[in-house]
PABA-780401 format. One record per residue (C-alpha): x negated, y, z. Coordinates in steps of 0.2 Angstrom, whole numbers, padded with zeros to 4 digits, always signed. Each point is the difference from the previous one (the first is absolute). Layout:
<atoms>
XYZ
...
</atoms>
This chain:
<atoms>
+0052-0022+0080
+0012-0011+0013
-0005+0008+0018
+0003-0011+0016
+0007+0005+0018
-0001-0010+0016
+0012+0002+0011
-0005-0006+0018
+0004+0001+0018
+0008-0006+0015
+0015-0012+0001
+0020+0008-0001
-0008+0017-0006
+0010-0002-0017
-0016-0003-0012
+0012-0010-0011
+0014+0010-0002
-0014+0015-0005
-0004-0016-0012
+0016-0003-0007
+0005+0018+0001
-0016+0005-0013
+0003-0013-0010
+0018+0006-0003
-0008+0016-0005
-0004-0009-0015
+0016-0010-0002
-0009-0018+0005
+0009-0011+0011
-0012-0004+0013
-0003-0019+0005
+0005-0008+0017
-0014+0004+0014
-0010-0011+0011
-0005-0001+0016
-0016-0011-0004
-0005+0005-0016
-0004+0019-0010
+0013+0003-0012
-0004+0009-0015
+0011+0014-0010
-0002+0006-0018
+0009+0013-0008
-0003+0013-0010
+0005+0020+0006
-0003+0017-0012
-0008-0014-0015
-0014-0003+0011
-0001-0021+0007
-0001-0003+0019
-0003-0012+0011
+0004-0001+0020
-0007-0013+0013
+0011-0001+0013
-0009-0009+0014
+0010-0009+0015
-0001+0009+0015
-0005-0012+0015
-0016+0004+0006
-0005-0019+0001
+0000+0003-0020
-0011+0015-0001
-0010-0008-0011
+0012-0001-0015
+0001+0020+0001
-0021-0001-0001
+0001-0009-0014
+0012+0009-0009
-0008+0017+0004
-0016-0006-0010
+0011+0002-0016
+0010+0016+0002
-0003+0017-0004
+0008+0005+0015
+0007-0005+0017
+0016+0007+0010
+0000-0004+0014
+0020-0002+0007
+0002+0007+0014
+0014+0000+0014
+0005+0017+0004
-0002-0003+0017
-0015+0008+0010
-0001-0013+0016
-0002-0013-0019
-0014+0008-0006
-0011-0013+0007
+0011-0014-0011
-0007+0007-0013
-0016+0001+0006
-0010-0017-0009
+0008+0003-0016
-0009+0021+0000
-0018-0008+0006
+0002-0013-0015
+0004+0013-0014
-0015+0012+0010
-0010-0016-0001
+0005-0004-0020
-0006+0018-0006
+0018+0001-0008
+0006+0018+0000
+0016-0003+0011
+0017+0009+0001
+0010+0001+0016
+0019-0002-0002
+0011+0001+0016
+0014-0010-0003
+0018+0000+0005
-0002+0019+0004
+0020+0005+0000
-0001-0006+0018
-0017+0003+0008
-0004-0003+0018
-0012+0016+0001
-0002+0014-0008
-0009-0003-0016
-0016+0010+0005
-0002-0012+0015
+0001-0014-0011
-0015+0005-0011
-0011+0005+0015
+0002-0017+0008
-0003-0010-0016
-0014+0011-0003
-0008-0006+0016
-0007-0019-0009
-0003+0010-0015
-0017+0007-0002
+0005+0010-0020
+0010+0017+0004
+0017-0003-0002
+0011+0014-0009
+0019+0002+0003
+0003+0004-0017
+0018+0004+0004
+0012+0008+0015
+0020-0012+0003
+0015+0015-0008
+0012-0003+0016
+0018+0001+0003
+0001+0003+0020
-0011-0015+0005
+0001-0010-0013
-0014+0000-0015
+0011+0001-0017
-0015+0005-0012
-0019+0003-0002
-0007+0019-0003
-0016-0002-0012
-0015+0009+0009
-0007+0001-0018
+0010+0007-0008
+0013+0008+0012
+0018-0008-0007
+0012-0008+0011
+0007-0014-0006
+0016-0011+0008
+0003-0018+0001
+0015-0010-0009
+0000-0015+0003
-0001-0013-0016
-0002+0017-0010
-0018+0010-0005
-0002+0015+0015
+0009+0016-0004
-0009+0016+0001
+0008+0013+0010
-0005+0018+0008
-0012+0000+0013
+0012+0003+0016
-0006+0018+0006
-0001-0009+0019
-0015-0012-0006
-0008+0015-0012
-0013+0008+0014
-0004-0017+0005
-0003-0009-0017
-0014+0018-0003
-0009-0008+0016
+0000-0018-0005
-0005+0004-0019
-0014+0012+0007
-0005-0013+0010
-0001-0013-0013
-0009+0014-0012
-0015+0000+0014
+0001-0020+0002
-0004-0002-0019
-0012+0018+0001
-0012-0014+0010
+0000-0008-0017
-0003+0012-0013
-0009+0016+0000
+0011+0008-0013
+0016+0000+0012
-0010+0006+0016
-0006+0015-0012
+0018+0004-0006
+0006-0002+0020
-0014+0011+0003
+0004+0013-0012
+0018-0004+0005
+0007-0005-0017
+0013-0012+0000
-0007-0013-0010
+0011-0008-0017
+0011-0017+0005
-0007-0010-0014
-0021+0005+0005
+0005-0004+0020
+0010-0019-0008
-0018-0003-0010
-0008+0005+0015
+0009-0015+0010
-0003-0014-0015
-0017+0003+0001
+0000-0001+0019
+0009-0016-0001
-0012-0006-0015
-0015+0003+0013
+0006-0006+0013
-0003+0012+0011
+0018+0000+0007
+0020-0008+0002
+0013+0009-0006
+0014-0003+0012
+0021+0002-0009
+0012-0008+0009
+0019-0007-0005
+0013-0012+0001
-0003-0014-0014
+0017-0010+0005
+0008+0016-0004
-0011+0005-0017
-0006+0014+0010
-0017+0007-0005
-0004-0014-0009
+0000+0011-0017
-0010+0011+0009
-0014-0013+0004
+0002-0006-0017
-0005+0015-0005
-0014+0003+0009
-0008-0017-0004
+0003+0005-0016
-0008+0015-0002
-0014-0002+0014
-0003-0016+0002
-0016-0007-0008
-0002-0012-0014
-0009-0016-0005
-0016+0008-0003
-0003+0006+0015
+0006-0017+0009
-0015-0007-0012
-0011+0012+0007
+0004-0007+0017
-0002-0019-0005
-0016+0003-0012
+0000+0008-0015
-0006-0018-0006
+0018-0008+0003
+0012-0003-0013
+0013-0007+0013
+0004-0003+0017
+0008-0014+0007
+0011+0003+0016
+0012-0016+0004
+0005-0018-0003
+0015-0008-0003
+0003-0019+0000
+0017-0006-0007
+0003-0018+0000
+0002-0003-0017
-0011+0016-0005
-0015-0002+0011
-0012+0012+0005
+0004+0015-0008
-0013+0017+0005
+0008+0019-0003
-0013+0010-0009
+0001+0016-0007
-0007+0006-0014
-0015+0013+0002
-0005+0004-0019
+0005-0005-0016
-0001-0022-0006
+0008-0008+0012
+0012-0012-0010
+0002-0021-0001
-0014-0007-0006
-0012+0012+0007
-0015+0000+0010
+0003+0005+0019
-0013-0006+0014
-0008-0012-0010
+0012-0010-0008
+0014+0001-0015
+0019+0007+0010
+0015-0011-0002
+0015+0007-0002
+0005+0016+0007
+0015+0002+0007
+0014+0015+0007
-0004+0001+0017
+0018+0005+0005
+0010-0015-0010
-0017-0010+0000
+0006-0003-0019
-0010+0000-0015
-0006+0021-0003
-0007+0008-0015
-0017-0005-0010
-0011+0014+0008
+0001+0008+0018
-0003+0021-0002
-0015+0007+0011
+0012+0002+0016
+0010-0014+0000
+0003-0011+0011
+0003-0020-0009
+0001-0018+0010
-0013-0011-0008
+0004-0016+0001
-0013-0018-0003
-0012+0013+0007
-0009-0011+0015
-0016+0006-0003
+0005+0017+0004
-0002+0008+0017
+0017+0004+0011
-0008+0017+0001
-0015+0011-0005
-0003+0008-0015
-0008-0009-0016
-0007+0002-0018
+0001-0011-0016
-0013-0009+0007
+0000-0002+0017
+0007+0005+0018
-0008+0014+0009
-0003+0005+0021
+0018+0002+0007
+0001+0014+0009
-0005+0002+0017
+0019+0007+0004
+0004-0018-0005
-0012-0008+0012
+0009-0017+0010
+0014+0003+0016
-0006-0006+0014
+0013-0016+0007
+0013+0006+0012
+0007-0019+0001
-0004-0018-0004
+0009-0017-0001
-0005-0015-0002
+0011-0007-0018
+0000-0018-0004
+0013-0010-0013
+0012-0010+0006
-0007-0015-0011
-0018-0004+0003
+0000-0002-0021
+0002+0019-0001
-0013+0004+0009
-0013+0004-0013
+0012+0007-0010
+0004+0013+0015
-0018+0004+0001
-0002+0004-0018
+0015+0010+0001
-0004+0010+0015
-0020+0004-0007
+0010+0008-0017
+0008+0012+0010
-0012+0004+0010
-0009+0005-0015
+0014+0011-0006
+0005+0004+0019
-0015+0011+0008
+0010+0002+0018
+0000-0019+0000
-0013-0013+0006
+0000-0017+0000
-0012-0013+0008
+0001-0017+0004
+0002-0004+0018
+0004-0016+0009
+0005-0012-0018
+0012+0017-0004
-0002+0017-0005
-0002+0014+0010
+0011+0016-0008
-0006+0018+0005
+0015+0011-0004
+0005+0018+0004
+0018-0006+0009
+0016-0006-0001
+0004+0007-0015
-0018-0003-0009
+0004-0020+0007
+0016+0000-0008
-0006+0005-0015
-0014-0013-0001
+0012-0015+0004
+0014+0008-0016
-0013+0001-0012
-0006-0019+0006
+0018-0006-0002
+0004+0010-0014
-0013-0002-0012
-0010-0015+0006
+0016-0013+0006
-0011-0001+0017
+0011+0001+0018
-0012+0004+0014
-0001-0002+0018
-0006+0013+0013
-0009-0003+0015
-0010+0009+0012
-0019+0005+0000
-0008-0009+0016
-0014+0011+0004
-0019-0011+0002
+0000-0002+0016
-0017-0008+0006
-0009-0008+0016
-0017+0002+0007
-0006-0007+0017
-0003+0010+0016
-0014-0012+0007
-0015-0011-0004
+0003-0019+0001
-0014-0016-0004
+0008-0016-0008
-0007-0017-0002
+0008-0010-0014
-0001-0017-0006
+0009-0006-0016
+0000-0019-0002
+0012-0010-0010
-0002-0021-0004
+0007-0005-0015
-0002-0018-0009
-0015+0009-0011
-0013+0014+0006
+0007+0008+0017
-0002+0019+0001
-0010+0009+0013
-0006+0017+0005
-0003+0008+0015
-0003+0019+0004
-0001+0011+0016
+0005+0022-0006
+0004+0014+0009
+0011+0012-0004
-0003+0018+0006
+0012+0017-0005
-0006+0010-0013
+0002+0019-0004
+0015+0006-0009
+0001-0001-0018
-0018-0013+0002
+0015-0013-0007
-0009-0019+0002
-0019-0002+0001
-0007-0016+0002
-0019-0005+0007
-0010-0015+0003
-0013-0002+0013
-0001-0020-0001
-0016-0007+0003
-0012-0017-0004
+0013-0005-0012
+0013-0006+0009
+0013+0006-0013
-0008-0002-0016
-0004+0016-0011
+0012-0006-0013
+0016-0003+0014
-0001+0018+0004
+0009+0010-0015
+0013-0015+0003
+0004+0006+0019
+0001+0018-0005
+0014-0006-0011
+0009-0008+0014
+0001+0013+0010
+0005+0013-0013
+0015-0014-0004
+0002+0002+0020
+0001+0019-0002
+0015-0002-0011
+0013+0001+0015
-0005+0001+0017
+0009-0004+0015
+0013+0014-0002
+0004-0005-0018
-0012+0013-0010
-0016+0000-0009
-0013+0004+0014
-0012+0016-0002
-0015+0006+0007
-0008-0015+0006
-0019-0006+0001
-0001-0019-0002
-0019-0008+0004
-0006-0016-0001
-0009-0006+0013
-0005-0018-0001
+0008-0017-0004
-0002-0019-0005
+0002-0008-0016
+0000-0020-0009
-0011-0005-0012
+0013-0010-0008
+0018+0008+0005
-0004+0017-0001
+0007+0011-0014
+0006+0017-0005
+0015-0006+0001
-0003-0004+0018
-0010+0016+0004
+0016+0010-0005
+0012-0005+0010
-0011-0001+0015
-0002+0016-0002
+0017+0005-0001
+0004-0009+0014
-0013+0006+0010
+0007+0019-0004
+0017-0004+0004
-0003-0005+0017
-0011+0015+0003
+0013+0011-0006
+0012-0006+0011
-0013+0002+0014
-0004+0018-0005
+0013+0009+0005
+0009+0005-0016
+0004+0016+0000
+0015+0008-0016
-0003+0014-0010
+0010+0011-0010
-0006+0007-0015
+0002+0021+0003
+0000+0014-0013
-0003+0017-0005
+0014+0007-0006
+0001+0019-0007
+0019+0005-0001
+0003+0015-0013
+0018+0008+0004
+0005+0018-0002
-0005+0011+0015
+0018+0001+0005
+0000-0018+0005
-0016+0001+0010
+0005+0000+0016
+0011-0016+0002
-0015-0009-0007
-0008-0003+0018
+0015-0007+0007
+0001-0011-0014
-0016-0007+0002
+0001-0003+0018
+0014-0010-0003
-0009-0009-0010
-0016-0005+0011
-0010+0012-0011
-0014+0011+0007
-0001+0018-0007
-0013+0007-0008
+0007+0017-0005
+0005+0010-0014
-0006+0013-0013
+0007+0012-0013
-0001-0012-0018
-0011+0009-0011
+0007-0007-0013
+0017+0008-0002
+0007+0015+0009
+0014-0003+0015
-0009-0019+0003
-0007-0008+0013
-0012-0013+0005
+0003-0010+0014
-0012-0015+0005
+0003-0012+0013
-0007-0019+0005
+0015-0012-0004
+0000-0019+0004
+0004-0010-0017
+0018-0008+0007
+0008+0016+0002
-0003+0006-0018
+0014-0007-0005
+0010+0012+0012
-0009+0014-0005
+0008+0000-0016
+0018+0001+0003
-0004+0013+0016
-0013+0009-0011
+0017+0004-0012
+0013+0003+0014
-0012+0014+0007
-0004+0008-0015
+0014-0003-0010
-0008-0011-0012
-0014+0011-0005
-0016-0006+0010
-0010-0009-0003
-0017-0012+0005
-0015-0007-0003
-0010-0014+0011
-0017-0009-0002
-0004-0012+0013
-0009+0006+0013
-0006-0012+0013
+0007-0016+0010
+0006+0005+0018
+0004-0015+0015
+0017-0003+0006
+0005-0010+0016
+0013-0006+0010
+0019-0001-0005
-0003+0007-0018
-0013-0012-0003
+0009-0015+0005
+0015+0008-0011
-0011+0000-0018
-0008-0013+0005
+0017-0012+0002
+0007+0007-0015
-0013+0003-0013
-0015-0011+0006
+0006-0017-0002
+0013+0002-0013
</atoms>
C-alpha cells in the first residue's frame, strides 16, 4: 500500500528542500514549489509508493496544511533549529495535535544551529502538549555538528554532502555522554511499554530492534513526536528520516480508523485550472477507486496524476493519492464512501477571517459572474468567507498572502480582474433627546391633491431595542387604515439620519393628526410620516455610534505581553488573559475593540507575533462617540 507524509511548518524553515530532498531518495524529480498552493510529490523508495504534501509555510495559509493532514499517515513538522523560533512553529504543532495525525519533528538546517540542540527541543516542546523524544545527539567537529549519533541503536554516523551518511567510530570524547542520552531515551520510552521499564529495572540492556518497534508503535498511537534533526539542502539526515517513516510510520489503515472505518476515501484539496477546472486531490483509502466508479454519490471522471495533472492509471492502489477531475459534486475536503460524503473532521472546522476586502469587477457586466465565482471557492476554501455587502462582496481572508491567492485563482481560472476596497465598519445613529413634531403633507395636483397630517414624538430607546413604533391617536383623527402607512414613513426616515447612517434605538409614537376624505392616501400618510421623523431627528440631538467587539486574541505565551500596548494603541479596552486550554504554550487574550480599527489589528497582530496570532470577534455592543472623531466619520463616510 502507497503511504503519505505531510510536511508542514513555518515559512524559510526549508520544508521544500526536505521535499525535494526525499523525493530524490527515489530518483523523482520534484515539481516547481508554490507559495499559494500544496504541492504534491510521488515517488517510490525500497518498492514501497509514497506520497509527500508539502504545505506552504505562511501562517495566513494554515489552513492548506489542515487540509492536507486529514489525508497523511504522518506529519513532520519542519522546524528551524533555532530556540528563540520555536514559537514560528508553534500553529503548525497545535494543527497536527488538533488532526490526531501521529507527527514527527525534524530540525532542519541543523549543520548550523543557533543553540544547542537540547535547547531547541525543550522550547518546541513548550506548545506541544505529546512528549517529545530526541531520538538522536549532533557528532561534532569542535563546534560545528558534522553528523547524527543514533540513540537507538548507538552508531555514529557522518554527514557528506550530496552522498548517503558514512558510518564511522563513535569518537571516545562523545562515548560517556551518548550512555546518558541513550539511557535517558531508554526511560522516556519505559513510560510507554512496561517490557522496557522491566528490563531497565532488571538492568538488561534491551535489543536495538525491540526498543525501534518499541518507537513505531509509540508513533502509531500517538502518544508522542519523535524529534531527528538535519540538513536537507545538504541531503543530511534525510535518509535517516526516510528511514524512520518507513519503518515507523503508520499506514492507511490506521488513517481509516481516524476518518471512520466506513470511508473508502478522503478528499483534502482543490485545484482549479483554466482549461481543467475544478479538480479535488483525493486519496485512496481501500481498494475500487477507479474512473467510472462510485465516490460520494455520483460516477468519477477522469482521474488524473496529481504531480503532472496528466492522465494516471485505470485504478488508484489503497494509499494513493489521484487528482479527480469533473468531480464538482465532491467535497474540497472530508472523507466519503461510494455513496455519499461523511462529517469532516472537527480538526477541519472553518478559520476564523483575519481580513476582508470589499472585491468588485471592473465592468458592471462581470459582476454576477464574480459572485458565482467567489461562492465556488468558498466552497472549496474553508479559511474564506464571502457575503454580499453594499452591491459587492465582502471577502474574509487569513492575510495578504491568503488574498493574493484568491485574486490568482480568480484571474487564472475564472478570466475575472478584481478590485479591492476597504470594509467601512456600520456605523449607526440614535438620538440623545425627546422631540414632538407636527407634520402636514399637502400637495395640488391637476387631479386628486394629497394630504396627511400627523403630530409624533420621538423618545430614545435602550440599546440594542433598535425601532419601535406606537400609536396613541384618538377619535379617529388618523384613520385606522393610515396608520401601518406612517410606520413605513418613518422606517424610510430611519434609513440615514442626520449624520449619514441608519438610525437605532428609537421609540416613534403617534399622537394625533388630520386627514381628507377625498385627498388622503397611503401614499400621502407615508411621506408625512417620513417627514415628520426627519425633522424630529434633527431636533433630537443625534448622537454617532460605533459598532464595538469582543475580540479573543490566541498568540503564543511569548507574545503576551506586547499585546496590552497594542491594544491601547488601538482604543481597545482590556479584558485580560488566560492560559488556552486548547493547546499547550497558548494564550487567550480578550479585549473590547471598536469595528474601524480591526483592520489595524491584523497587520499589528502579525508584526507582534511574527505572524502567528491570531483573532476572533463577535460584535458586542454599540458605544457613542463625540466631538472631533465624530465630525471626522461623519464627513467622510456619512454622506458619501
Amino acid at each position: 500500500m502507497a503511504r503519505c507524509v505531510a510536511l508542514i511548518g513555518p515559512a524559510h524553515s526549508g520544508k521544500s528542500t526536505l521535499a525535494d530532498a526525499l523525493a530524490a531518495l527515489g530518483g523523482a524529480a520534484a515539481p516547481p514549489a508554490s507559495p499559494t498552493e500544496a504541492r504534491v510529490l510521488a515517488f517510490d523508495y525500497l518498492g514501497e509508493r509514497w506520497t509527500v504534501i508539502d504545505c506552504p509555510g505562511a501562517p495566513d495559509l494554515l489552513g492548506l496544511a489542515r487540509d492536507a493532514l486529514l489525508a497523511a499517515d504522518v506529519a513532520v513538522v519542519v522546524a528551524p533549529p533555532e530556540p528563540d523560533a520555536a514559537a514560528l512553529a508553534a500553529p503548525w504543532l497545535r494543527a497536527a495535535e488538533e488532526s490526531g495525525a501521529p507527527t514527527m519533528v525534524f530540525v532542519n538546517k541543523a549543520d548550523a544551529p543557533q543553540g544547542r540542540l537540547r535547547e531547541i527541543v525543550a522550547a518546541l516542546q513548550a506548545y506541544a502538549r505529546h512528549p517529545m523524544i530526541l531520538r538522536q545527539m549532533p557528532l561534532r567537529e569542535g563546534e560545528k555538528i558534522v553528523g547524527v549519533v543514533d540513540l537507538v541503536s548507538e552508531r555514529a554516523w557522518k554527514w557528506r554532502e550530496g552522498q548517503h551518511s558514512q558510518l564511522v567510530a563513535m569518537p571516545a570524547d562523545v562515548e560517556e555522554n551518548e550512555h546518558e542520552r541513550h539511557a535517558a531515551l531508554l526511560e522516556q520510552l519505559s513510560e510507554f511499554d512496561d517490557w522496557l521499564l522491566e528490563e531497565i529495572v532488571e538492568e538488561r540492556e534491551p535489543a536495538s530492534d525491540a526498543v525501534y518497534a518499541i518507537c513505531a508503535r509509540m508513533l502509531a498511537e500517538n502518544r508522542a513526536m519523535e524529534v531527528l534533526f538535519g540538513a536537507a539542502g545538504k541531503g543530511a539526515g534525510v535518509t535517516r528520516l526516510m528511514k524512520a517513516l518507513r519503518h515507523e510510520a503508520p499506514g492507511v489503515e490506521a488513517l481509516r480508523e481516524r476518518l471512520g472505518k466506513a470511508a473508502t476515501a478522503v478528499a483534502f484539496g482543490v485545484r482549479r485550472r483554466k482549461h481543467l477546472g475544478r479538480m479535488t486531490l483525493v486519496r485512496a483509502l481501500a481498494p475500487g477507486l477507479a474512473q467510472g466508479a462510485k465516490l460520494a454519490g455520483e460516477t468519477v471522471g477522469a482521474l488524473l496524476d496529481p504531480v503532472a495533472e496528466r492522465p494516471g492509471g485505470a485504478a488508484v492502489e489503497p494509499g494513493a493519492v489521484t487528482l479527480a477531475a469533473k468531480a464538482d459534486h465532491m467535497p474540497a475536503r472530508g472523507p466519503m464512501t461510494a455513496e455519499k460524503r461523511l462529517p469532516t473532521p472537527l480538526a477541519a472546522a472553518p478559520l476564523a477571517p483575519q481580513e476582508a476586502r470589499i472585491l468588485a469587477a471592473p465592468a458592471e457586466r462581470d459582476e454576477a459572474k464574480l459572485g458565482a465565482a467567489l461562492a465556488s471557492l468558498a466552497e472549496d476554501d474553508a479559511a474564506l468567507s464571502v457575503e454580499l455587502e453594499g452591491g459587492g462582496r465582502r471577502v474574509g481572508v487569513q492575510g495578504p498572502m491568503h488574498l493574493r491567492a484568491v485574486e490568482a485563482t480568480l484571474a487564472d481560472a475564472f478570466g475575472l480582474g478584481v478590485e479591492a476596497h476597504p470594509v467601512t465598519p456600520p456605523w449607526r445613529e440614535t438620538i440623545a433627546k425627546g422631540a414632538e413634531v407636527h407634520h402636514r403633507h399637502r400637495k395640488q395636483t391637476g387631479g386628486a391633491g394629497q394630504f396627511a397630517d400627523v403630530r409624533l414624538t420621538i423618545a430614545p430607546a435602550p440599546r440594542g431595542a433598535g425601532f419601535v413604533f406606537e400609536e396613541v391617536v384618538k377619535g379617529g383623527a388618523v384613520p385606522r387604515n393610515y396608520i401601518p402607512a406612517v410606520e413605513a414613513g418613518a422606517r424610510e426616515a430611519l434609513a440615514k439620519g442626520p449624520l449619514g447612517f441608519p438610525v437605532v434605538d428609537v421609540v416613534v409614537t403617534l399622537t394625533d393628526g388630520q386627514h381628507h376624505s377625498v385627498d388622503s392616501s397611503d401614499f400621502a400618510f407615508r411621506a408625512a410620516g417620513r417627514g415628520a421623523v426627519q425633522e424630529a431627528l434633527a431636533e433630537a440631538a443625534p448622537v454617532l455610534l460605533q459598532p464595538v467587539h469582543m475580540v479573543e486574541i490566541h498568540a503564543p505565551s511569548v507574545f503576551t505581553g506586547g499585546l496590552s500596548t497594542l491594544i491601547s494603541g488601538l482604543k481597545g479596552q482590556i479584558l485580560g488573559f488566560d492560559r488556552d486550554g486548547d493547546a499547550a504554550g497558548w494564550d487567550l487574550f480578550r479585549c473590547l475593540l471598536p469595528e474601524a480599527m480591526l483592520p489595524d489589528l491584523a497587520p499589528q497582530l502579525r508584526a507582534a507575533t511574527q505572524g502567528v496570532g491570531r483573532f476572533e470577534t463577535r460584535l458586542d455592543h454599540y458605544e457613542e462617540v463625540y466631538g472631533k472623531e465624530a465630525e471626522r466619520i461623519s464627513r467622510e463616510h456619512g454622506h458619501a
